[in-house]
MARGUMAR-48589 format. One record per residue (C-alpha): x, y, z; residue in one letter. Coordinates in steps of 0.1 Angstrom, whole numbers, plus 5000, padded with zeros to 4 digits. Layout:
N
XYZA ...
end
This chain:
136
619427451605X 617627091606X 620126811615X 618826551587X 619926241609X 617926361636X 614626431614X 614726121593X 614925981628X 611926181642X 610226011609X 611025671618X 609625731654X 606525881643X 606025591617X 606725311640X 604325451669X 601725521645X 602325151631X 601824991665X 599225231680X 597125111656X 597524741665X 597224551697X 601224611704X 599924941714X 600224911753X 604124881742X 604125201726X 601825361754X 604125271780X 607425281763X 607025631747X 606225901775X 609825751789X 611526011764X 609726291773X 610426231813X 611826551814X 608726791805X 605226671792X 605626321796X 601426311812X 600626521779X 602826261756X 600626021776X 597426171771X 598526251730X 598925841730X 595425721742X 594226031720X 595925861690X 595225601697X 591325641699X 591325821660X 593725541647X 590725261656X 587725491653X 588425571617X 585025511597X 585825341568X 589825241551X 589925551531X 589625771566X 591725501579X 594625631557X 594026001559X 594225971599X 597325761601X 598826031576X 597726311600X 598726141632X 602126051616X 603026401606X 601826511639X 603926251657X 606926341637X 606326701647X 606526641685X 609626391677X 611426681657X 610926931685X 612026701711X 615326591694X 615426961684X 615427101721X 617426781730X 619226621708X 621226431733X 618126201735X 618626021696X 620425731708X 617625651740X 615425741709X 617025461691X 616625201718X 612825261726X 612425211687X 614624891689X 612824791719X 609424831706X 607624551691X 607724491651X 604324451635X 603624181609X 601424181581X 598424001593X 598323631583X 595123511556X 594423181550X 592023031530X 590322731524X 587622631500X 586022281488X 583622261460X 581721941451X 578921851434X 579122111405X 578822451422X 580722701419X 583322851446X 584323231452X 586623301477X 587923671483X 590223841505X 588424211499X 585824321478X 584224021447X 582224121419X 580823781400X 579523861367X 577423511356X 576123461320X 573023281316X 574322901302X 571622841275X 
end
């Protein structure tokens, strides 16, 4: 029988290393996470990180982007599950390497745009289509 407060925890783990693997708090996460699996596997859990973290920032475009941090999660959240599954005594040092771990932020845009002289101005945080009718 699945213990639910031990898989929604796996979840949380997977999401949160996945999170920072892909930013530049991942030398937290790479050094931090093996520490749980000190036991057994911890140079594989090791290995799995810089692996992860090589297909989280070598995705080709945003749409692979997604699908790969979907993969990696579920993956992550597998190896979570069957740790706290074979040692469940682990959740609360789980816990406190989650705690411990760096929080992401959004990234930070800001914008800036002056227009004199009678031109026109676009400014676009993504993608801009500008459709212009001829003035007659």
């Amino acid at each position: 029988m699945v213990d639910l407060a031990l898989a929604a925890l796996a979840a949380a783990a997977a999401g949160k290393l996945i999170e920072l693997l892909a930013t530049d708090s991942w030398e937290a996460a790479k050094s931090a996470i093996p520490t749980l699996w000190r036991h057994a596997r911890a140079e594989r859990v090791d290995a799995a990180l810089t692996d992860t973290r090589s297909a989280l920032t070598g995705a080709a475009d945003e749409h692979a982007a997604v699908q790969v941090r979907e993969q990696l999660a579920q993956e992550w959240q597998e190896r979570f599950a069957r740790l706290l599954a074979d040692r469940p005594e682990l959740a609360d040092e789980v816990r406190r390497v989650l705690d411990a771990l760096p929080t992401t932020a959004a990234p930070q845009v800001s914008m800036r745009m002056e227009v004199s002289g009678g031109g026109d101005g676009y400014m676009a945080a993504r993608d801009l289509t500008v459709h212009r009718r001829e003035q007659t």
